[in-house]
C-alpha positions in Angstrom: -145.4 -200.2 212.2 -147.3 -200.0 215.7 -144.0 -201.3 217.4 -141.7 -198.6 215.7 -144.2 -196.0 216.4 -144.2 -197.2 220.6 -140.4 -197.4 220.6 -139.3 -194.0 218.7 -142.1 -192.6 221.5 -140.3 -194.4 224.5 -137.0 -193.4 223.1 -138.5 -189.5 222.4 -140.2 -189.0 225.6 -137.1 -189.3 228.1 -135.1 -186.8 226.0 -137.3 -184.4 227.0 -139.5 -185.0 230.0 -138.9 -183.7 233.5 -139.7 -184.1 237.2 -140.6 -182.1 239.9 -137.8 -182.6 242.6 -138.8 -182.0 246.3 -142.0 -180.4 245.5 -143.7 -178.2 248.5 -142.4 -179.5 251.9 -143.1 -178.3 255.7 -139.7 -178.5 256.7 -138.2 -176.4 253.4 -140.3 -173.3 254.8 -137.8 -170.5 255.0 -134.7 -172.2 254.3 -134.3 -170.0 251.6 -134.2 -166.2 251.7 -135.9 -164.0 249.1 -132.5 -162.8 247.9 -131.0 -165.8 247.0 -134.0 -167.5 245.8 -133.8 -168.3 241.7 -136.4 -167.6 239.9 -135.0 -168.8 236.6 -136.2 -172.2 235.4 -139.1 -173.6 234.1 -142.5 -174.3 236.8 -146.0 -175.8 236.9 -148.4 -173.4 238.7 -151.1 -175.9 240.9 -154.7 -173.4 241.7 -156.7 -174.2 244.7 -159.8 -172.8 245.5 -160.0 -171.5 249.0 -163.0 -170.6 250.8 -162.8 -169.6 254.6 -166.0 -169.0 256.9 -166.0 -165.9 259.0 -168.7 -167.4 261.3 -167.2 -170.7 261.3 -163.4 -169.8 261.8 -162.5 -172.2 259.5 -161.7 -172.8 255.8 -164.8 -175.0 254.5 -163.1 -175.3 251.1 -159.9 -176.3 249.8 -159.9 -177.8 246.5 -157.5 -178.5 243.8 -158.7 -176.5 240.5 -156.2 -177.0 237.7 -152.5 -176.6 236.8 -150.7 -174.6 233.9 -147.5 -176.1 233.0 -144.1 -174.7 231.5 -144.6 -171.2 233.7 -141.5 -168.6 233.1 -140.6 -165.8 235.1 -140.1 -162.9 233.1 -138.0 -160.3 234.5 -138.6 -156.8 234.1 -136.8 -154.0 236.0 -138.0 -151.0 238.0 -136.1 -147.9 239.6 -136.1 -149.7 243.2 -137.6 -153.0 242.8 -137.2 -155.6 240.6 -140.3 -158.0 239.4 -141.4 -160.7 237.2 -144.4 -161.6 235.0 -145.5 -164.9 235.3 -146.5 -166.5 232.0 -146.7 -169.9 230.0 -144.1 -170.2 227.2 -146.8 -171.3 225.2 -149.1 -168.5 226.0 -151.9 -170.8 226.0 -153.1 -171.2 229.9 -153.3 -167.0 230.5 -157.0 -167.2 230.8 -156.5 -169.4 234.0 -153.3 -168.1 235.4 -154.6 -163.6 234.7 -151.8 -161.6 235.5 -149.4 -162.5 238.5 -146.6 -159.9 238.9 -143.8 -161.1 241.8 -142.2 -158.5 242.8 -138.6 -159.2 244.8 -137.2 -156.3 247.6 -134.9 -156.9 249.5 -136.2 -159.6 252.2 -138.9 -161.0 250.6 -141.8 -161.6 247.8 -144.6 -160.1 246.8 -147.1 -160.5 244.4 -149.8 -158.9 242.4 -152.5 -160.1 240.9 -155.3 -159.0 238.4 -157.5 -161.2 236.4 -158.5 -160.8 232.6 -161.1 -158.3 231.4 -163.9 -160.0 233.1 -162.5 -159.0 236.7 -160.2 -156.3 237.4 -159.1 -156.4 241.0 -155.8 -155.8 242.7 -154.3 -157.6 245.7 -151.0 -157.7 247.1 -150.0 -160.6 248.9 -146.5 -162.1 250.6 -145.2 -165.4 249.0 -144.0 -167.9 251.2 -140.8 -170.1 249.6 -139.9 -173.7 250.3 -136.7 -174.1 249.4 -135.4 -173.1 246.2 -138.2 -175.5 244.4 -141.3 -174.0 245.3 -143.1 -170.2 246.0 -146.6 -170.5 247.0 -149.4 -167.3 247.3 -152.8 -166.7 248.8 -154.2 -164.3 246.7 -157.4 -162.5 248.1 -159.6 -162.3 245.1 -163.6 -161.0 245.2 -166.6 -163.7 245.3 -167.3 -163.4 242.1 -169.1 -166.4 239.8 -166.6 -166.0 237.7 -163.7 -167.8 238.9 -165.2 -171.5 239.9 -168.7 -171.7 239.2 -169.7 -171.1 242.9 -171.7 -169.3 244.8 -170.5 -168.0 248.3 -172.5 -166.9 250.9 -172.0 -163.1 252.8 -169.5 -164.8 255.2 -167.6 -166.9 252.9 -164.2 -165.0 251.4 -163.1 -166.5 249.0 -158.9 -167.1 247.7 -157.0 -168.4 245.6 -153.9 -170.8 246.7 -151.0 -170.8 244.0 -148.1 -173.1 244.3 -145.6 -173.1 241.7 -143.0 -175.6 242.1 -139.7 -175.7 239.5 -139.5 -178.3 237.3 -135.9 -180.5 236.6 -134.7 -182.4 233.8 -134.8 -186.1 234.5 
């Protein structure tokens, strides 16, 4: 029984597994612009905590948090613009991903955030693309507890780092 249960799962899990082609790479920055870039597909949505140091000059923290998997883009139309809500097909992961809205004009991205109930803030920020596999945004969010756990000191500023890159069928 053990082997038919191991085989129908080997046989199960190609069918429907994918890859992540390409990924984030230096050399994909702006090859793509934001008018022909495809939002469509299916993407995993990788949060790093970013913490830079006014007296420092540098970023004393960059850490991978989490990732929410099977992201959508779902497309919504306004008089000029036209934007997208980012959200799991399951509906599962909104606590970690809040509300990002990517608005597209005509040269570029830009996206807005705001978290659940616990923290309302807004921030607007570009989105730099890599290709037509990845779309990655700094968002500016206030040092609040609430996000990581952390406390930050009066010249920390605290970000978060989003990288969504598209998955592919294998």
């Amino acid at each position: 029984m053990k082997n038919i249960i191991i085989g129908i799962l080997l046989f199960y899990n190609p069918l429907f597994s994918q890859s992540i082609r390409d990924g984030v790479s230096e050399r994909l920055f702006n090859t793509v612009s934001a008018d022909d870039f495809d939002l469509a597909g299916t993407w995993q949505g990788n949060r790093f905590e970013v913490v830079y140091d006014s007296v420092l000059s540098e970023v004393v923290r960059f850490e991978f948090i989490d990732s929410t998997y099977n992201l959508v883009f779902i497309r919504h139309a306004m008089e000029e613009d036209v934007f997208y809500k980012l959200l799991p097909i399951n509906r599962a992961d909104t606590a970690v991903l809040g509300q990002i809205t990517v608005i597209r004009d005509s040269t570029k991205f830009l996206a807005f955030s705001q978290m659940n109930s616990e923290i309302k803030y807004e921030h607007f920020s570009d989105a730099a693309i890599y290709g037509s596999d990845a779309l990655q945004l700094n968002i500016d969010v206030p040092e609040s507890r609430l996000f990581f756990n952390q406390s930050y000191e009066a010249t920390e500023d605290l970000n978060i780092f989003w990288e969504f890159i598209r998955y592919y069928p294998k």
